[in-house]
TORBANU-360069 format. One line per field, with one value per atom (N, C-alpha, C): residue number from 1; residue in three letters; atom name; z, x, y. Coordinates in Angstrom, 3 decimals, padded with zeros to 6 digits, m for minus. Each point is the difference from the previous one (the first is absolute). Example, Ala and Ser with C-alpha at 12.3 -4.5 7.8 and 13.67 -1.06 7.14 Angstrom:
BEGIN
resi: c(1; 1; 1; 2; 2; 2);
resn: c(ALA; ALA; ALA; SER; SER; SER);
name: c(N; CA; C; N; CA; C);
z: c(007.800; 000.000; 000.000; m000.720; 000.060; 000.730);
x: c(013.190; m000.890; 000.900; m000.350; 000.820; m000.770);
y: c(m005.690; 001.190; 001.200; 001.050; 001.190; 001.090);
# end
This chain:
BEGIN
resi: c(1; 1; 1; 2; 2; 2; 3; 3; 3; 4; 4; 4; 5; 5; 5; 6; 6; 6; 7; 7; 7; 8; 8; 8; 9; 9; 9; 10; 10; 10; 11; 11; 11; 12; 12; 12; 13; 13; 13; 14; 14; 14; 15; 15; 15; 16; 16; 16; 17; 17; 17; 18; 18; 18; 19; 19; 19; 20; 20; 20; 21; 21; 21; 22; 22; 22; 23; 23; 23; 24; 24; 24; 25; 25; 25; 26; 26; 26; 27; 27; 27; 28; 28; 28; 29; 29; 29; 30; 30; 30; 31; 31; 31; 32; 32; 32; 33; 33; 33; 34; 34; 34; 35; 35; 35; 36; 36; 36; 37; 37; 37; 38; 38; 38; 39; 39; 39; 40; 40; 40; 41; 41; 41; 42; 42; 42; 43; 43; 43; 44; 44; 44; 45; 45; 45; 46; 46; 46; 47; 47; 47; 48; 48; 48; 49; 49; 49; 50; 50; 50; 51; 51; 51; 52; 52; 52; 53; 53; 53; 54; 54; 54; 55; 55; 55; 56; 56; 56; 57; 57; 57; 58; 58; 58; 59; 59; 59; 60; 60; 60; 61; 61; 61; 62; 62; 62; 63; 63; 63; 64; 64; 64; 65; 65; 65; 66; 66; 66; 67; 67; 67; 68; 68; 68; 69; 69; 69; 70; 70; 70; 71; 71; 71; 72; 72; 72; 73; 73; 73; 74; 74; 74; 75; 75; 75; 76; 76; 76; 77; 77; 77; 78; 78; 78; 79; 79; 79; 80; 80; 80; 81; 81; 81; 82; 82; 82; 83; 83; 83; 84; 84; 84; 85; 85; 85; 86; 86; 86; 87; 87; 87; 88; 88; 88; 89; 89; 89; 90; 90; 90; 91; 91; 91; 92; 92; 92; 93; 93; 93; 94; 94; 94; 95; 95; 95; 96; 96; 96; 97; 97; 97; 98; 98; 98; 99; 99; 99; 100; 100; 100; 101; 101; 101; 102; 102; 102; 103; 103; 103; 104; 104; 104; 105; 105; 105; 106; 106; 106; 107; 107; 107; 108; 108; 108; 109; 109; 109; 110; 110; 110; 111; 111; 111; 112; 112; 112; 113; 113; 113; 114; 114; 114; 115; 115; 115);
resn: c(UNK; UNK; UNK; UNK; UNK; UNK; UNK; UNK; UNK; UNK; UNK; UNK; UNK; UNK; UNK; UNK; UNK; UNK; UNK; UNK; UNK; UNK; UNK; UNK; UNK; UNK; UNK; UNK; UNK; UNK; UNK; UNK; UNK; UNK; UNK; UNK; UNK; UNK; UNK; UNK; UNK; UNK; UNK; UNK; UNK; UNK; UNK; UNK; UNK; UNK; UNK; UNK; UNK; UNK; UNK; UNK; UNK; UNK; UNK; UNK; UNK; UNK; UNK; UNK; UNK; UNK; UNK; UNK; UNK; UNK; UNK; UNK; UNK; UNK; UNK; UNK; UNK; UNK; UNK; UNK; UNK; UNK; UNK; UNK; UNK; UNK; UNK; UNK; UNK; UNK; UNK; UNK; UNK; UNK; UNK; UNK; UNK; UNK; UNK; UNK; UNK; UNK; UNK; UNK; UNK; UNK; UNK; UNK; UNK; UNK; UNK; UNK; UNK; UNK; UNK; UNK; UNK; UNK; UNK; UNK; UNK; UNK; UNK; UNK; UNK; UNK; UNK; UNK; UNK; UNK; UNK; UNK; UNK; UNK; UNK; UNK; UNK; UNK; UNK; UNK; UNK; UNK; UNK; UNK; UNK; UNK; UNK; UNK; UNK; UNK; UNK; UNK; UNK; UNK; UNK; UNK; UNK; UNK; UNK; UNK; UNK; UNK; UNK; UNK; UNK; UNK; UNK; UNK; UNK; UNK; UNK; UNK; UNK; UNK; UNK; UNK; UNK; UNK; UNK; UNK; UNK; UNK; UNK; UNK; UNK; UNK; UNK; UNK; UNK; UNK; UNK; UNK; UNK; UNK; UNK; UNK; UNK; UNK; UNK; UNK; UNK; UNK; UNK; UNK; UNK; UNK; UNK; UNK; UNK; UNK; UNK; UNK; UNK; UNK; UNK; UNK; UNK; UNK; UNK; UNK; UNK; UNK; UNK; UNK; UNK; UNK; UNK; UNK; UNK; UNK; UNK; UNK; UNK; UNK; UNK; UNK; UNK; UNK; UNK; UNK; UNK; UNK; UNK; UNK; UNK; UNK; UNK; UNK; UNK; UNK; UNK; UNK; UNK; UNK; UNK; UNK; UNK; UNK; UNK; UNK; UNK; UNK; UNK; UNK; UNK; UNK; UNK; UNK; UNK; UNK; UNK; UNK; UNK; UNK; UNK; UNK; UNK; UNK; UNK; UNK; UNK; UNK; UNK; UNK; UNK; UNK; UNK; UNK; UNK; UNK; UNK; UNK; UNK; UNK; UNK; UNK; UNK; UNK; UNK; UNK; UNK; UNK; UNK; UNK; UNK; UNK; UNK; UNK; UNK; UNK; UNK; UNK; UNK; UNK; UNK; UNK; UNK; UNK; UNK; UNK; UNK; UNK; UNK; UNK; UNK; UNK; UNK; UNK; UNK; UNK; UNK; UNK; UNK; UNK; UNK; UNK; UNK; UNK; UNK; UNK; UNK; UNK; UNK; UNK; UNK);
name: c(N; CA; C; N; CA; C; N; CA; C; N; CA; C; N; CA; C; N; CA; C; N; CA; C; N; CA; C; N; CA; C; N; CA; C; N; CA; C; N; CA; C; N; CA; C; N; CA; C; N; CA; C; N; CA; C; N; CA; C; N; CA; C; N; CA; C; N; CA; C; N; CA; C; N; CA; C; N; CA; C; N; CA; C; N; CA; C; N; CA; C; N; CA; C; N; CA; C; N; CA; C; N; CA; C; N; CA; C; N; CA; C; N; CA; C; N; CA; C; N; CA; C; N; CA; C; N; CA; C; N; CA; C; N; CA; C; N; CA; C; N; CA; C; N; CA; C; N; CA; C; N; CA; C; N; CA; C; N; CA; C; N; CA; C; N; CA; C; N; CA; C; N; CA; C; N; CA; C; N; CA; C; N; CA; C; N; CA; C; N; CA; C; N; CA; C; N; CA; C; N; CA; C; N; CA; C; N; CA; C; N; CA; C; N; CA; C; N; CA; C; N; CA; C; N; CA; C; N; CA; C; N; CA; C; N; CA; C; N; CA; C; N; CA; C; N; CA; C; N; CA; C; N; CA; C; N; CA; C; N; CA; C; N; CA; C; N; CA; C; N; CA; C; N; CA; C; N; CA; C; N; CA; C; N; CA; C; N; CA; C; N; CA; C; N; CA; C; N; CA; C; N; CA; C; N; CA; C; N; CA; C; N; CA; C; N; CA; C; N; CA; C; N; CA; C; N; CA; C; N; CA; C; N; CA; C; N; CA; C; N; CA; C; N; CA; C; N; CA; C; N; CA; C; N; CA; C; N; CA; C; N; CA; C; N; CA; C; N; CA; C; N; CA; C; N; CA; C; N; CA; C; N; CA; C; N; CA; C; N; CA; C; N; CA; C; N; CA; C; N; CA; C);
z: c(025.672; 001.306; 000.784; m000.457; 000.269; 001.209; m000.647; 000.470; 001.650; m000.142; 001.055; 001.310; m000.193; 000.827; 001.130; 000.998; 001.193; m000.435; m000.507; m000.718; 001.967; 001.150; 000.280; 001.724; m001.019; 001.004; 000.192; 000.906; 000.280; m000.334; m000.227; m000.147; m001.176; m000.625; m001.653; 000.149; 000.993; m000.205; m000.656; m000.984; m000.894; 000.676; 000.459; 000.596; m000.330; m000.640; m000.210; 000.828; m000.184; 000.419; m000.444; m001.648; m000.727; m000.730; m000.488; m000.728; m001.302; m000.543; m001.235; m000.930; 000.526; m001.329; 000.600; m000.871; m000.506; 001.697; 000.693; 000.410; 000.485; 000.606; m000.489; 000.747; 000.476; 000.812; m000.990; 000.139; m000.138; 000.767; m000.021; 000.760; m000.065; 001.018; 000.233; 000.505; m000.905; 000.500; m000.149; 001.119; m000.404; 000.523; m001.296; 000.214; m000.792; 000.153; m000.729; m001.004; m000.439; m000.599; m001.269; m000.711; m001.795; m000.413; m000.279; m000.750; m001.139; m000.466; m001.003; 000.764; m000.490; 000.735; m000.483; 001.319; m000.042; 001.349; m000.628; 001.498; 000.446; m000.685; 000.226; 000.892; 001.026; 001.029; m000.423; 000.385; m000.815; 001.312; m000.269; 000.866; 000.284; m000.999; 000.830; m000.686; 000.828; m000.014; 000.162; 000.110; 000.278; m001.190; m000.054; m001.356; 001.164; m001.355; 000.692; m001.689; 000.646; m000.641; 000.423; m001.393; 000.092; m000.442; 000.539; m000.821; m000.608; m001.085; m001.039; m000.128; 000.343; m000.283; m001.713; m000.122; m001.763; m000.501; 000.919; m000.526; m000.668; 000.850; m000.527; m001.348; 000.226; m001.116; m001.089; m000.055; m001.169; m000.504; 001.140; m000.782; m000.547; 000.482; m000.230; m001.536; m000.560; m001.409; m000.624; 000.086; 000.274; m001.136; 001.238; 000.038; m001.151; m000.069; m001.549; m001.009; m000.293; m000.938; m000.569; 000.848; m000.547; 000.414; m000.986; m000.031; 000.798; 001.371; 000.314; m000.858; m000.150; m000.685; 000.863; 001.313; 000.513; 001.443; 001.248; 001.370; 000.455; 000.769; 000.556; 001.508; 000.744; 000.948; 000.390; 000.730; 000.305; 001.685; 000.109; 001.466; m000.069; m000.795; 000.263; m000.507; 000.875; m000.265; m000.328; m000.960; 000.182; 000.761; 001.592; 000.750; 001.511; 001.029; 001.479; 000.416; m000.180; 000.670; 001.710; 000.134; 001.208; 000.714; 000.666; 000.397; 000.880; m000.520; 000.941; m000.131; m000.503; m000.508; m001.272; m001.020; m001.477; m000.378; m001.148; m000.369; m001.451; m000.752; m001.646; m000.852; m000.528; m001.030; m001.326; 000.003; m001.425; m001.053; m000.531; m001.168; 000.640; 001.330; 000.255; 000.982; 000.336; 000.093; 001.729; 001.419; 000.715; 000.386; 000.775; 000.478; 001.297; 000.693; 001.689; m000.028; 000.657; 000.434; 000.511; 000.948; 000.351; m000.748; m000.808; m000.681; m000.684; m001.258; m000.107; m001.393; 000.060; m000.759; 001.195; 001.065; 001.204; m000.464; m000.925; m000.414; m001.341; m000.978; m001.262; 000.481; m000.525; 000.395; m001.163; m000.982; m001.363; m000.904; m000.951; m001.059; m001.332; m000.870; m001.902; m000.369; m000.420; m001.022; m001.220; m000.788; m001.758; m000.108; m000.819; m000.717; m001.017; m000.623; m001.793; 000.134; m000.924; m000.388; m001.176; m000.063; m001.142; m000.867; m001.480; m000.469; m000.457);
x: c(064.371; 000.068; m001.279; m001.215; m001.230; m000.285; 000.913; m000.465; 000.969; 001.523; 000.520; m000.723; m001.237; m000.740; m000.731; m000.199; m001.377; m001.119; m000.520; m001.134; m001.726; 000.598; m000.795; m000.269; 000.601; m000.145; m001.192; m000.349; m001.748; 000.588; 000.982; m000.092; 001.179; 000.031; 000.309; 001.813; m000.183; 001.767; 000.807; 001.186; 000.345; 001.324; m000.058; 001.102; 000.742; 001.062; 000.997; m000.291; m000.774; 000.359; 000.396; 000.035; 000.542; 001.209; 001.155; 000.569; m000.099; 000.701; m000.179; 000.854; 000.593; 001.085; m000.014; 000.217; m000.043; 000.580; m000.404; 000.595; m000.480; 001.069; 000.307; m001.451; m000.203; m001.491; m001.376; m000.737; m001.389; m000.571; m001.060; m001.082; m000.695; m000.794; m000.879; m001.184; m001.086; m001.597; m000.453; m001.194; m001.021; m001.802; m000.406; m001.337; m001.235; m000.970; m001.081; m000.259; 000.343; m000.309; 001.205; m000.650; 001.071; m000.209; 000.840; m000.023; m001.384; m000.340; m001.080; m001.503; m001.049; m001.100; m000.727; m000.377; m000.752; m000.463; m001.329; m000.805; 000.447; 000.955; 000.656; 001.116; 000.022; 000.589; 001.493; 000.903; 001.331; m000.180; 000.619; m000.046; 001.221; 001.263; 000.965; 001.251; m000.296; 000.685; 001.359; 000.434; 001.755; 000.761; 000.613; 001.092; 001.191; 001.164; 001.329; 000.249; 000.613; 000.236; 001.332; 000.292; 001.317; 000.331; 000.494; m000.413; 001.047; m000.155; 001.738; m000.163; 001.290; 000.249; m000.535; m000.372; 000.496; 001.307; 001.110; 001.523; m000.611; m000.367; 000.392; m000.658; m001.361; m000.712; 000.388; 000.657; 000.647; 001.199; 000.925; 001.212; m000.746; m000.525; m001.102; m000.344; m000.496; m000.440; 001.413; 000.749; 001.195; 000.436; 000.724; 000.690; m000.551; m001.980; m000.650; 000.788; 000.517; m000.304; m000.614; m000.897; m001.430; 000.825; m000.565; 000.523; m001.185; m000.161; m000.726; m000.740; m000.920; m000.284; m000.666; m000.435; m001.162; m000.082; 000.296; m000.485; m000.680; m001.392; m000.627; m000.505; m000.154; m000.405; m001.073; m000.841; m001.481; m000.721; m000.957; m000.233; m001.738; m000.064; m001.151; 000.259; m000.583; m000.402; m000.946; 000.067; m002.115; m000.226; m000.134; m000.258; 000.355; m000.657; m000.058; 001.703; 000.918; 001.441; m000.085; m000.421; 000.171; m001.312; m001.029; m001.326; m000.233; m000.944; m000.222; 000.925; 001.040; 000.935; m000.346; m001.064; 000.099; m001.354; m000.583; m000.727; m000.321; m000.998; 000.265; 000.196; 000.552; 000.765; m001.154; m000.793; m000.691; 000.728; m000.372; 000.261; 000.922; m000.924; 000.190; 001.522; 000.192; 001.430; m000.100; 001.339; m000.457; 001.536; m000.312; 001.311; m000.074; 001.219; m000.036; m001.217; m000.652; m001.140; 000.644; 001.105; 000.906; 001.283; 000.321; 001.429; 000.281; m000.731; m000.283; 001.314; 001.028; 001.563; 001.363; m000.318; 001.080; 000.448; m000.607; 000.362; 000.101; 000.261; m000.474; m000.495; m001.238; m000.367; m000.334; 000.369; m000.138; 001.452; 000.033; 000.658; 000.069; 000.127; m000.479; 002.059; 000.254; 001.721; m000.740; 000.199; 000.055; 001.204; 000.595; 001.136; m000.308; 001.521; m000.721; 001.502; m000.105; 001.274; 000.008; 001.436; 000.861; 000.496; m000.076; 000.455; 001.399);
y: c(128.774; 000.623; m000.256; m000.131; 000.259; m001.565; m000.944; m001.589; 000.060; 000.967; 000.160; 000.665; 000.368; 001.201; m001.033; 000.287; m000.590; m000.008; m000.814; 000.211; m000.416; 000.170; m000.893; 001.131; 001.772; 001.087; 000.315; 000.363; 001.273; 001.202; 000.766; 000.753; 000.729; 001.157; 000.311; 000.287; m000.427; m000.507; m000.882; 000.121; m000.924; m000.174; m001.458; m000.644; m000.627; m000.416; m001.425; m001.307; m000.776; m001.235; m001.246; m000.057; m001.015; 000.382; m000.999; 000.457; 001.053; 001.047; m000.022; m000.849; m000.444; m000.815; m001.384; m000.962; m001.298; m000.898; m000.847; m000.400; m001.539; m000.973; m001.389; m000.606; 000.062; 000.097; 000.228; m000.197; 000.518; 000.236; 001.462; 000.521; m000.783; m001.206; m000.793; 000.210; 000.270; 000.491; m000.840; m000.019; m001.407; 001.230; m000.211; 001.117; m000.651; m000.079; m000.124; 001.465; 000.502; 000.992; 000.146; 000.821; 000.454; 001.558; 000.551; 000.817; 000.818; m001.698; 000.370; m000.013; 000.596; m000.015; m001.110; m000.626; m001.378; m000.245; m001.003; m000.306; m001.380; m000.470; m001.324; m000.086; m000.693; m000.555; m000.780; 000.898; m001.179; m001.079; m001.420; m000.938; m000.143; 000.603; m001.393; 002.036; 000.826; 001.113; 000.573; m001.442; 000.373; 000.308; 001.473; 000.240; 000.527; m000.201; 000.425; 000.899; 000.761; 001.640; 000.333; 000.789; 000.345; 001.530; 001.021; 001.202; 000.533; 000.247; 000.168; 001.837; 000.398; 001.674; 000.373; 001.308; 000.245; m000.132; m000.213; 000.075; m001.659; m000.740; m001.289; m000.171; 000.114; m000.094; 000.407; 001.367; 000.426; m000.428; m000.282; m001.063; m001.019; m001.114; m001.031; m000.052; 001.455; 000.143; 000.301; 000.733; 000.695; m001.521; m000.856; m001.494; m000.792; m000.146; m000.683; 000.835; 000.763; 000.699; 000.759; 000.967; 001.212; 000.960; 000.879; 001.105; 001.035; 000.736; 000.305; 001.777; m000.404; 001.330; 001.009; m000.398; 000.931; m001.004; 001.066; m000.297; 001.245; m000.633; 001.150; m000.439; 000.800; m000.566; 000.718; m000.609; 000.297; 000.827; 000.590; m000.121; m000.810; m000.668; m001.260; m000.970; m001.207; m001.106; m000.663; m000.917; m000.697; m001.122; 000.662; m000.628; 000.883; m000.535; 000.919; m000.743; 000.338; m000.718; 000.467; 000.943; 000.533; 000.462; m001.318; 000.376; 001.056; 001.103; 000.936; 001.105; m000.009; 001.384; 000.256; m000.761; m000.222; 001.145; 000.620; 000.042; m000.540; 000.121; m000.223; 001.247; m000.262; 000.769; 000.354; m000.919; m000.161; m001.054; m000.344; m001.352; m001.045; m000.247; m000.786; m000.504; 001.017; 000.630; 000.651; m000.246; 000.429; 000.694; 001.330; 000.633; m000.012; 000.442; 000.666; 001.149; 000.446; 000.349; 001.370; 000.224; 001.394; m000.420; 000.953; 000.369; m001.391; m000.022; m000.709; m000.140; 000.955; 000.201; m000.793; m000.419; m000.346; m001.098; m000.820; m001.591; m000.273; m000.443; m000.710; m001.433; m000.198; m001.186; m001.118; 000.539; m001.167; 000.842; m001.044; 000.812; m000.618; 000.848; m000.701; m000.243; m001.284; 000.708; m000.879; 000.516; m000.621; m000.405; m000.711; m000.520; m000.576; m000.412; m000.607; m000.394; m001.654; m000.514; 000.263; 000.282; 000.568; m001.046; m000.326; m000.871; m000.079);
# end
């Protein structure tokens, strides 16, 4: 849900502007910048992105064959997804800054194949 949001507001409003589910297209960004912290300059910044629901993902494991044992979902990330609405969380870890329960913005599933 978190990747479907405006990431590019001034202010602590959480908006829809990307899909949440899968579609034939890709979200096309071109940015000098990453996720991870670095003083390094990307040069050639173009990704295309695609953002898949939890329905899918879980058929997805579902379809391999895992048997899911455990989904949780989170309200941090390790990393600022949303500049300026974010604070840190501690370990490295960052949430919404107000109400910071309105979103899940990561999430853990375990699974295990069954023999």
């Amino acid at each position: 849900m978190l990747h479907s949001l405006d990431d590019g507001r001034d202010d602590d409003l959480l908006v829809i502007r990307y899909p949440y589910f899968e579609t034939i297209e890709p979200l096309v960004t071109d940015g000098a910048y990453t996720y991870v912290t670095t003083d390094t300059r990307i040069e050639h910044g173009v990704t295309h992105q695609w953002n898949h629901g939890i329905g899918d993902i879980v058929t997805a494991l579902l379809g391999a064959g895992l048997t899911i044992t455990g989904l949780a979902e989170h309200t941090s990330i390790p990393f600022e997804a949303l500049p300026g609405q974010m604070v840190q969380a501690g370990g490295g870890e960052w949430r919404l800054a107000r109400d910071p329960d309105r979103v899940p913005c990561s999430f853990t599933i375990q699974a295990v194949k069954r023999a």
